[in-house]
Structure formats: structure tokens, C-alpha cells
N, C-alpha and C positions, 0 to 999 in steps of 0.2 A: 547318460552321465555327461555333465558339461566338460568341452574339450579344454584343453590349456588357454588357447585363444582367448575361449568366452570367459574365462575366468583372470587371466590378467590382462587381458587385454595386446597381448603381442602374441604372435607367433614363435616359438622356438627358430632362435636363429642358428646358422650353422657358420662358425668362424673359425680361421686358421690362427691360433694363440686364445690374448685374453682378450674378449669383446670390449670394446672401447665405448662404446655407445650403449651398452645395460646398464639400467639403472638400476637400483636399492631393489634386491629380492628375485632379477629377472633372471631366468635361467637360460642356459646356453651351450652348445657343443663344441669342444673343443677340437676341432677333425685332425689339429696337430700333432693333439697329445692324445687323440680320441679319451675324452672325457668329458661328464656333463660338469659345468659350472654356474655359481651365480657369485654375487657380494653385493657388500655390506658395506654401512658408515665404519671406517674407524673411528672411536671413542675411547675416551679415558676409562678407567675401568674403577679407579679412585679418587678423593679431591686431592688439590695441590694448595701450596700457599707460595707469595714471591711477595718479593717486596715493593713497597708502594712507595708515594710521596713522603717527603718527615713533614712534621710540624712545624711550623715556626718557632711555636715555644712547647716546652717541654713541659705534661703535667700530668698529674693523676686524674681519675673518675670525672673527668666533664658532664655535661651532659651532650650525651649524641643520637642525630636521626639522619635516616636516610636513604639512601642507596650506596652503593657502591663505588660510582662515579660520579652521585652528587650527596656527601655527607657534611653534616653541620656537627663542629665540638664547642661547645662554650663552656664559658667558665673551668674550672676543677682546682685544684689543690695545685700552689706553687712551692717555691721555697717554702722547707719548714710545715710545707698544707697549708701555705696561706690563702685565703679566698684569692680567685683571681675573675676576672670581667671580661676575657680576652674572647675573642667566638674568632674562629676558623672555616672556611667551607673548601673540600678537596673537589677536584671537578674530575675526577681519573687517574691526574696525571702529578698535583700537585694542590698545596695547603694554599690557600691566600686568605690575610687576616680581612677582616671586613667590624662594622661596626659592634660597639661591646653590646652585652649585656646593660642591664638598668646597673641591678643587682649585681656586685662580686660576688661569689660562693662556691665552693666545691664541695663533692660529694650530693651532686644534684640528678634531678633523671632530666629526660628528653620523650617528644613521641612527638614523630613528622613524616610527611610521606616522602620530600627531600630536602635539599639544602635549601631551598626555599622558601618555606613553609611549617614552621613546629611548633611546640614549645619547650622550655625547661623549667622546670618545678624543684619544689623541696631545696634541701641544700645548709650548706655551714656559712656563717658571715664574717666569725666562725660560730653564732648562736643561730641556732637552727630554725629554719624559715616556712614559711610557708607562700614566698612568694613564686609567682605565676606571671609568664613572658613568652609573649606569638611573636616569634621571627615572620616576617614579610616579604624576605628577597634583601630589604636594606638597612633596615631598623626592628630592633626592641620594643618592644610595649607591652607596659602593665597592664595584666588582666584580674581579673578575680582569683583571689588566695584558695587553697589548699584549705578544708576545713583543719585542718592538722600539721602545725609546722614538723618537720622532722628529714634526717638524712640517711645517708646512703638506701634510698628507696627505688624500688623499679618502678619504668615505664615504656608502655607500649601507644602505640594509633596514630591518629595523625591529629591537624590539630584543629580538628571539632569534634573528634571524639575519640577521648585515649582515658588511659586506666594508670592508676599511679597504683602501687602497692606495696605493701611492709615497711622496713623500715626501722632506724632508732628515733623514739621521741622522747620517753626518760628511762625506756627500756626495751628490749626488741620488741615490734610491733607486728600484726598481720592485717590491721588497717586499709583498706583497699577501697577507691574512689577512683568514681567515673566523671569524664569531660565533656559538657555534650555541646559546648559551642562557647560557653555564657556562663556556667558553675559547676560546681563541681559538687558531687552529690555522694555521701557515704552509704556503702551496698555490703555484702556479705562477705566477710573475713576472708582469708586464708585460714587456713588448717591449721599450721605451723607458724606461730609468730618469728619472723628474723630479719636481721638487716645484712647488709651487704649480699644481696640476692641478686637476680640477674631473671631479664625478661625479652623473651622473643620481640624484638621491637616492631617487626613487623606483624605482632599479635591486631586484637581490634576487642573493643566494647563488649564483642558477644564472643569471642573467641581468641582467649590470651595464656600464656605461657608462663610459668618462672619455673627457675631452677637454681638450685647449690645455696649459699648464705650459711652466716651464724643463727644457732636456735638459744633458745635460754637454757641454762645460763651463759654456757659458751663452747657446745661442740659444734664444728663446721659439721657443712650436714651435704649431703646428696639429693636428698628428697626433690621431684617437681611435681606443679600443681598444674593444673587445666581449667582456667573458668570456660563456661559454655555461656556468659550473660548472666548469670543469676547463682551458678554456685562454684567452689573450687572443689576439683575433686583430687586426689594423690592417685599418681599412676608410678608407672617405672621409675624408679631412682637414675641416676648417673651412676655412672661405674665407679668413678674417684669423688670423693668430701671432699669439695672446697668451696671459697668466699671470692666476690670481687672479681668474677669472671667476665667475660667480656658474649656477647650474645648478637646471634642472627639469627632470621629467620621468624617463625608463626610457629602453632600451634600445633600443625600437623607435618612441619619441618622446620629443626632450629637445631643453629651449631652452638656449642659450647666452648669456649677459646678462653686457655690461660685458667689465672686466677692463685691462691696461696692455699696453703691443707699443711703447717704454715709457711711453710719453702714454696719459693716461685713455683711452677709448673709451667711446663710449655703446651701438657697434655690437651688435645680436642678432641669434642664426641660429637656426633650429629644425633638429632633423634627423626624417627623416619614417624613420627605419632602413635607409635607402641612402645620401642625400646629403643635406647641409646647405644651405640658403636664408636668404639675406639678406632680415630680417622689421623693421615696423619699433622704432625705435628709443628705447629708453632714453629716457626725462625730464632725467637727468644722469647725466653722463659720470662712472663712477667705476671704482676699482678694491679690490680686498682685499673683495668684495660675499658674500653669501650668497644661495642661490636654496631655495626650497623649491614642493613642488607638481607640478603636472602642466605638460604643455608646450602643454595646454588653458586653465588654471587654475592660474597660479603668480604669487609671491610673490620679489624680491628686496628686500631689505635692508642698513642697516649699510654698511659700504666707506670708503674716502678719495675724497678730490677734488686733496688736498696730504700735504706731511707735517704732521702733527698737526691735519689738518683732518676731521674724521670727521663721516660724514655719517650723518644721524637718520631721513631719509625712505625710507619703504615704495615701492613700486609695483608694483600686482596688474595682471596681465597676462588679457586674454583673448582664448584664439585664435579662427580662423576659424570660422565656422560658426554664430555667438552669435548668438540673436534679434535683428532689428530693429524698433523701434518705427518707427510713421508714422503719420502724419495725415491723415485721409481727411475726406471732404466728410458733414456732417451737418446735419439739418435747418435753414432759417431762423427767425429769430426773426420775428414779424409787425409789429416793428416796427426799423427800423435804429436802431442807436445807439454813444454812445463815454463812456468815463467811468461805465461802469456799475456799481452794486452786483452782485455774483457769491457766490452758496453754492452747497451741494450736492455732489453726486457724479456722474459721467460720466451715469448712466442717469435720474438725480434731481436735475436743478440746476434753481438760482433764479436769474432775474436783476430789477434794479427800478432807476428812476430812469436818470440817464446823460441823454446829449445829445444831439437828433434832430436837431445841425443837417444840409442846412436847413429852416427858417430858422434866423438867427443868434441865439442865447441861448434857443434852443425846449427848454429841461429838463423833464424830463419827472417823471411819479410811475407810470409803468405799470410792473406785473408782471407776471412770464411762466413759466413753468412746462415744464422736457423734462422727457419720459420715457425718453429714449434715442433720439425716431426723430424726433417733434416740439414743438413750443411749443404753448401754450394762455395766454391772457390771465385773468387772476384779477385779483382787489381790488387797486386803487392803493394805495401809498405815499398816507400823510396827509401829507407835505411832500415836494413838489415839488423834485429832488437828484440831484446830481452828484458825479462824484470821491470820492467817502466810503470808508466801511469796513465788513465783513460779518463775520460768524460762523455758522457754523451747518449746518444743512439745508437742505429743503425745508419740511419741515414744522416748524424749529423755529429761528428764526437774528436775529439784530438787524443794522441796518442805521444805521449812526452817524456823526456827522458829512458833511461833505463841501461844496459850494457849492448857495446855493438862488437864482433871478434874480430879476436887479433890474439892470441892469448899472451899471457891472459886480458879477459875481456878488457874492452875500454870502457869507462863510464861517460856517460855522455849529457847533454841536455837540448836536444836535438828535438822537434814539437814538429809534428803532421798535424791538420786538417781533414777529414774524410765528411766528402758530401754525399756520402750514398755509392757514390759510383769510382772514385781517384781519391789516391791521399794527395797532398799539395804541402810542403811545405813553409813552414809559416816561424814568426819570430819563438826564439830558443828562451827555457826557462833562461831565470837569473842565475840558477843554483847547477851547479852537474850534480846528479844524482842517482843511485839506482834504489832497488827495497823500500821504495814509500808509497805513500797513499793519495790517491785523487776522488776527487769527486767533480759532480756537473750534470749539466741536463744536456748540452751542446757542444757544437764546434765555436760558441761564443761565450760559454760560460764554464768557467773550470777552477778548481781548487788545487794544489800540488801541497804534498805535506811531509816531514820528516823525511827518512833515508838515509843511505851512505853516500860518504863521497871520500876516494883511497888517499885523494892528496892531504886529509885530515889525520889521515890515521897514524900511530897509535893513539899522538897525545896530543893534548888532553883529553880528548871527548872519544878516542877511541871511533874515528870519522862518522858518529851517528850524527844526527840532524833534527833539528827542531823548526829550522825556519819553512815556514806558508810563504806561497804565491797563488794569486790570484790572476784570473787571464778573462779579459775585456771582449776576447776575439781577434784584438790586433797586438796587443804585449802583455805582459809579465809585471806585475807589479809586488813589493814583498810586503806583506802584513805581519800581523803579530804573531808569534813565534807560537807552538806548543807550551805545554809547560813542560816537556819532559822532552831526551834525544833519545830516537830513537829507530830503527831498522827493522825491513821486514815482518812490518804490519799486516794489519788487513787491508786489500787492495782497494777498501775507500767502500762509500756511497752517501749520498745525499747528494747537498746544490753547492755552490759556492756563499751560499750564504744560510745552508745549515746543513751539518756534518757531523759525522763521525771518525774519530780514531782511535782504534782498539790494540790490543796486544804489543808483539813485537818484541824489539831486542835493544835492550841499553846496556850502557856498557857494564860488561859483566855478567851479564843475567838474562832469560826471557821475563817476559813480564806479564800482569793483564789487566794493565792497567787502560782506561776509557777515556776520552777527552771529547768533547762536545762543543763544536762552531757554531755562535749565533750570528756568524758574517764579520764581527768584527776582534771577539776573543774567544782563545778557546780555555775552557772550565773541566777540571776533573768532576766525574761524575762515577755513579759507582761500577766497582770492578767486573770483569769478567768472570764468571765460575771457574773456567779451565786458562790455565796460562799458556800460551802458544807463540808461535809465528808463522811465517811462511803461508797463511789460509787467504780464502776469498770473503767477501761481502758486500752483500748488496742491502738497499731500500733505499727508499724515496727520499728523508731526512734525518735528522738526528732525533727524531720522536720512534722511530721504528724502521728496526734492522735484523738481518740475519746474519749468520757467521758461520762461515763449517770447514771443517780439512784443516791441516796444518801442522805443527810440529811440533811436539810435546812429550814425548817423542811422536812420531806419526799417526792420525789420529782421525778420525770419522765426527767427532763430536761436531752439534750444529749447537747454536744459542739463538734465543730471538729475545731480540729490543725493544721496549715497550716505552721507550723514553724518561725511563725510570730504573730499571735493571733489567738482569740477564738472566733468562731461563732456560735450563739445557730442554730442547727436544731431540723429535730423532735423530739416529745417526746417518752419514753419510753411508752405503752400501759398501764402497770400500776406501778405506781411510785410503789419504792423498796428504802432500805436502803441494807446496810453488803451482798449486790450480788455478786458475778463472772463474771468475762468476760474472752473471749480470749485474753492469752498475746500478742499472734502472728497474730487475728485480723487488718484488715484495717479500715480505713475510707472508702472504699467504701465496705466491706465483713466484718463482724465482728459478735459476740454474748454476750447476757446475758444470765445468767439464776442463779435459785436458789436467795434469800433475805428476808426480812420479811418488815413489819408483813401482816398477818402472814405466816411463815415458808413455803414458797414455792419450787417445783421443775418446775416450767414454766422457761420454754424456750425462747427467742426471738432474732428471724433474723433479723439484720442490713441491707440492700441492697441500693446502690445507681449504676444505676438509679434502680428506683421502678413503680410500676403500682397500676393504681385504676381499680378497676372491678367494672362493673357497670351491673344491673339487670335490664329487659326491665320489662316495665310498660304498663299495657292496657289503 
């Protein structure tokens, strides 16, 4: 019989805890816990949906192709359903209009393999068409017509060879036609004549999908069809009757998203290529949507909510099986503390200053230094500091503002320099301030944001703070303000010339509200899930961030940034308020550590992907 060895190829190791170096399935002794172990990927165990870029313009049934991060909308119904020519391409992150259409029309289809590359057919002018147009990356062009004008019709392929099918032309149709470069050539029916139907757009010539639609004379219907290239045949229904669904995916996986049964729905079903499942749901209930994508990785768009209410927001879907990030236990700091200064990156962060209570008002100027496994003490902070704001590295980051004691504290605007090795003091913000946000890559490049400052307070603003400074390396200079004042944010991350600022405290209220640095203004962008203050956050810019801990009441909850909105993931292992994180952390690599209550120096690793270990059992 073959030993372990020969069969995975490693030897049984023998480790004190959890093996650090097993990969996916390897097994191992734990002489700690005396037990055997291995692990596993963590994965999602269902899809999700978040919300994506809006549209420029707001409209019903376009027609759309694509991927997920590269989809084309053209044309669909405006005001009223009026034809429109408008075409869209989202690239992940956001809509940009690009050149029209020939033809205005809505209620048209699509089949492309991205934004690059398609076509859209059929369509209302508002008399029903049978005109045909290949997208090229920058221009429109007429191709050969549709042997059959008519609308609200599905389509799938790309764009030499795609399948248009059903449809209204003076009455619901089952009409189905293939594209094979150059014409379009009529082949064998659907089953079920109807229009407003819906097609796996990533279907193809020999292998295509629909599902849902109106049948004659007019009940919405469930039923989907399967061509194999030459015939439709009826499998499984959908769970729910409806019309004007929005679709991802092929023939042997495709989501269903949206659509009317005749009230909106927000309901989705995947189909796995036998039966369809109830997955969850939609952000809003709409109908007249487009889908584009896979039934992994897809993209709805566009649709109504009313009449003449069209709706502008995306929402990218990802299914089962998606990486999960989590938080594991990493070294302590050697000293506890709350309100700390934080730079660095997961393997390379700095922390300094912050508050050892107890004792009460014991602020501190110590520095501390990970490597990814533990801390090491280096040179103090020249002034003794709380609550401030960081930029930078390890080896290269300033440390500005915050509270120094005396009690009660002093607020200060006092700015260190750290080269790796000494702080130095260097010229002081413009603003005194404590509770706000920084960003920066360096000891030469820095952002300063929002805050308190006591000699404001009560009135009028209640001492919260709106005004930016930006820092050269040698001064302070003031930029354009927040849109909002505001205290005890998130402790910042991005550059000085793309940022983020989240949550916090205005007056009167916490808040979660987001604002977004292009270097020169900052723009509301959409909100946080959880309203907070007092948490940490890290990333690279204002395209992608993490967020976790904080006060809400107190509170574990992490968000990641997508430069577009806010998706909760895991939790923090133990909720924290006034922590640290790496400035120069990721969304996939990032840390906390240090918060209260009470007064800790715990550590914890961010990591996406992540694993679960699991312990055999007799």
C-alpha cells in the first residue's frame, strides 16, 4: 500500500499550533493540541450582489453585451420609451458614453463577447426594425437586417455568430435566427411563441438559452428553451412567471435577475443546466433590466422601478465559491494601546504614540515596528501624542497633529518626520487638530483631513472640521475643504492625490457618509453600510479600501471598497474602537492592531484568499 508520502507528495509534518506552510488538503500534527489537522480555501458558499457604476443616462431594455468589467448598453427606451441612440461601455468601475448608435431604438437585443466588439438588432424607432449594427471598439455600422423586423427580442453570441429570437412583430413570435458573419439566416422556432423573453447572452449558435417572457395571448410565463444548434427543446421552468428579466450567463449556467409578474421583482435564480434556484436577491426591484456576463460574474443594468422612472444603477453579481477574506491572530504589540498613530503595510507597519490607559492620561511617544510576525521597539516620537494622523511607511512617514497631556489633553498640530530610524521634527500643520484623517505614501507626501479643534467648539460647527492640507515635505499648504465637518473618521488611506474619507461625527450625529480626493476636490460618493466612528483603514487609493472597528456602538464590522461602494466582509475577531491600521495596507493584505476597551496591544492579519483548518475527529 502507498505511504502518505507517495501519495501527496510531503511527509506528515509535526508542528506546535497551526502549520503555516500546509497547503490546500495537507495534513498535519498538532503536538500542541496533540491533534491531526489540514485546511482548506475559504469560499463563499452563495452569490452576492453590490452595487456597481450608474449610467449616465437613465433607460429601459437597451441592448447589451459583454463581460462584467467590459459591458456595452446602447440604445433603449427614454422619456415616455422614446427611442434613444445613446451606447455606454462600463469598464468595472464606471459608465463612459462613447459614440451613438446609427439607429435610435429601444427594446432592442445585443450579442458580443465585450464592450468592444457586438452587435444590436431588432428594436422600436418606435416602428419596429429590423436593423443590424457591429460595434468596433469606436463606431457603429450597418450591417445586414434581420430577416424580420420586430421588438423586444432576445440575443445571444458574439458578433459573428449570434442567434436572435422571439419576439413581437404583429403578435408574439418564436422566430429564431442565426448570424454567421455576413446574414442572418432563419432556422427552427421556439416552442413557445413570446416576447419580452430573456437569453443567456453568453449562449452561442449551437448552444443558447431563454427564459421567462409573455406567451399568447398574454400570460407571463416561466418556461425555458435550450437550442443544441438545430432544435429548441423545453426543460425546467423558473420558479417565478415573469417578463423583461435581465440575464447572465450560457446554457449550462445562467442567472435570472429582476423582471415584472406584473409588480417589479427583485427576485434571482441561477440555473446550474437542469433546474433553477432561488439565489439571493437583487438591491432593487426592477424590471425592462439588461444582464450581461457569466452566472459567476455578471452585470445587471438600466430597467424601470415606474413608468418613466428609469433606473441608472449597476449591480455586479458574484457567485458561489469567491474567495474569502478573514482575520487571523497576529503578533502583540509590547506595548497596549488606543488612539494610535498607524503606517506601513501588512508585513511592514509602524505604530507610535496613542494611549496606554491605564493609567488615566498615560500618552505615550513609543514606537514599534512588525515585520509581519512581530514588533520591536525603536526611537520615540519627540512629542508625547494621541489621536493624530500618519502618512507613509516604515521607513519613511510623518506623524501630525493629534492630542499631547496636560489634562485635559492639549490639541496640538505639531508634525514629526520618521526616516526609518529617528523622528525629526519638521514644519506644524496650518490647522490644530485632533480625530481626523491622513493619507500619503511618505515623509514627502501627505494629506491631513477634517477633525476637531476645542477652540471652535460649541458654535457654530460644534469644533468639527472640514478643511484639507496637503504637505510637500517641507510645508503645509490648505486645499479645498470636505464637503462635510466632520470628527473621528476613519484614520485615512490612499495618496495625497487620491483618498478617501469615510464615516465619523458631525455635529450631532455619527454618520457614513464617504468622500473621495481626486488631488484637487473631494466628491460624495456612495455611503457606508454601517455608520461609525473612531475605526481604522487602510489601501492604496480611493479605488480600493478597507475599513474595520469602530463605534457604532462598538463594533467588529470590516467594509471593502471597490471604488464604487461598500461591501461588508468579515468581522474583526474582537470588536475595537480608537485602533490602528496600516496606512499602506490592502484589501487583500492589510492589519489592525492596538484599541480599546480595554487598552489592548492585539494584533490582527487581514488576508484574502484565507483558509479554514479543520481538526480530525474520532
Amino acid at each position: 500500500m502507498a505511504t502518505y508520502k507517495e501519495k501527496v507528495g510531503t511527509s506528515v509534518v509535526n508542528y506546535a499550533g497551526n502549520y503555516p506552510g500546509a497547503v490546500e488538503g495537507e495534513l498535519w500534527y498538532d503536538s500542541t493540541n496533540k491533534g491531526w489537522k489540514y485546511q482548506y480555501a475559504n469560499v463563499t458558499s452563495a452569490g452576492s450582489w453590490r452595487t456597481g457604476g450608474s449610467l449616465n443616462t437613465g433607460r429601459n431594455k437597451p441592448a447589451g453585451f459583454g463581460t462584467q468589467d467590459s459591458t456595452m448598453s446602447a440604445g433603449g427606451g427614454v422619456n415616455d420609451n422614446a427611442a434613444s441612440a445613446l451606447s455606454e461601455v462600463y469598464n468595472g468601475t464606471s459608465w463612459t458614453e462613447v459614440n451613438d448608435l446609427n439607429t435610435a431604438r429601444a427594446f432592442l437585443a445585443g450579442a458580443g463577447a465585450d464592450s468592444t466588439d457586438g452587435l444590436a438588432f431588432g428594436g422600436d424607432t418606435p416602428t419596429k426594425v429590423a436593423n443590424n449594427e457591429k460595434y468596433n471598439g469606436t463606431n457603429w455600422t450597418e450591417l445586414a437586417d434581420l430577416n424580420t423586423a420586430r421588438n423586444t427580442l432576445a440575443g445571444a453570441g458574439t458578433s459573428t455568430a449570434a442567434i436572435a429570437t422571439g419576439g413581437y412583430v404583429s403578435a408574439k413570435s418564436a422566430l429564431n435566427e442565426l448570424w454567421n458573419g455576413s446574414a442572418w439566416t432563419e432556422v427552427n422556432d421556439l416552442n413557445s411563441a413570446r416576447n419580452g423573453l430573456t437569453a443567456g447572452p453568453k449562449g452561442t449558435t449551437t448552444a443558447a438559452i431563454v427564459f421567462a417572457g409573455s406567451e399568447y395571448p398574454s400570460p407571463i410565463t416561466a418556461k425555458t428553451e435550450i437550442w443544441n444548434g438545430t432544435n429548441w427543446t423545453e426543460v425546467n421552468d423558473l420558479n417565478d412567471n415573469r417578463q423583461h428579466t435581465g440575464g447572465s450567463g450560457n446554457s449550462t449556467a445562467a442567472l435570472c435577475s429582476g423582471g415584472d409578474n406584473p409588480g417589479n421583482t427583485a427576485n434571482v435564480e441561477l440555473w446550474n443546466g437542469t433546474n433553477w434556484t432561488e439565489q439571493n436577491n437583487l438591491s432593487t426591484a426592477r424590471k425592462e433590466l439588461v444582464g450581461s456576463g457569466s452566472a459567476t460574474s455578471g452585470l445587471v443594468f438600466a430597467g424601470s422601478t415606474a413608468e418613466n422612472t428609469f433606473v441608472t444603477t449597476s449591480e455586479e453579481w458574484t457567485g458561489a465559491g469567491a474567495a474569502v477574506g478573514a482575520w487571523s491572530t497576529g503578533g502583540s504589540m509590547n506595548t497596549a494601546r488606543a488612539f494610535p498613530f498607524g503606517a506601513g503595510t501588512y508585513t511592514a507597519a509602524l505604530v507610535a504614540g496613542g494611549d496606554t490607559n491605564p493609567p488615566a492620561n498615560a500618552i505615550s511617544a513609543l514606537t514599534e515596528l512588525y515585520d509581519g510576525t512581530s514588533w520591536t521597539e525603536v526611537n520615540d516620537l519627540n512629542t508625547v501624542r494621541r489621536n493624530g494622523a500618519n502618512s507613509g511607511t516604515q521607513t519613511s512617514a510623518v506623524a501630525f497633529g493629534g492630542q499631547s497631556p496636560s489634562p485635559p489633553a492639549l490639541t496640538t498640530n505639531i508634525n514629526e518626520s520618521w526616516n526609518g530610524t529617528n523622528w525629526t521634527e519638521v514644519a506644524d500643520l496650518n490647522q490644530v487638530r485632533h480625530g481626523f484623517g491622513g493619507a500619503g505614501i511618505s515623509n514627502t507626501s501627505a494629506l491631513a483631513f477634517g477633525g476637531f479643534d476645542p477652540a471652535s467648539f460649541p458654535a457654530p460647527t460644534a469644533g468639527r472640521l472640514n478643511q484639507t492640507e496637503s504637505w510637500n515635505g517641507s510645508s503645509w499648504t490648505e486645499v479645498n475643504d470636505l464637503n462635510s465637518r466632520r470628527t473621528d473618521m476613519a484614520s485615512g488611506n490612499g495618496t495625497a492625490t487620491s483618498a478617501l474619507s469615510s464615516g465619523g461625527n458631525e455635529p450631532g450625529a455619527l454618520t457614513n457618509k464617504t468622500e473621495s480626493w481626486n488631488g484637487t476636490n473631494w466628491t460624495e460618493v456612495n455611503d457606508m453600510n454601517t455608520t461609525r466612528s473612531n475605526f481604522a483603514s487602510a489601501g492604496a487609493d480611493n479605488t480600493s479600501a478597507l475599513a474595520f472597528g469602530g463605534q457604532t456602538p462598538i463594533t467588529g464590522k470590516t467594509e471593502e471598497w471597490n471604488g464604487v461602494s461598500w461591501a461588508e466582509v468579515a468581522d474583526l475577531s474582537t470588536a475595537r474602537k480608537n485602533l490602528g491600521g496600516a496606512l499602506r495596507g490592502t484589501t487583500s493584505a492589510s492589519l489592525a492592531f492596538g484599541g480599546e476597551p480595554p487598552t489592548t496591544g492585539a494584533t490582527e492579519e487581514w488576508n484574502v484568499p484565507s483558509n479554514v483548518v479543520k481538526t480530525l475527529t474520532d
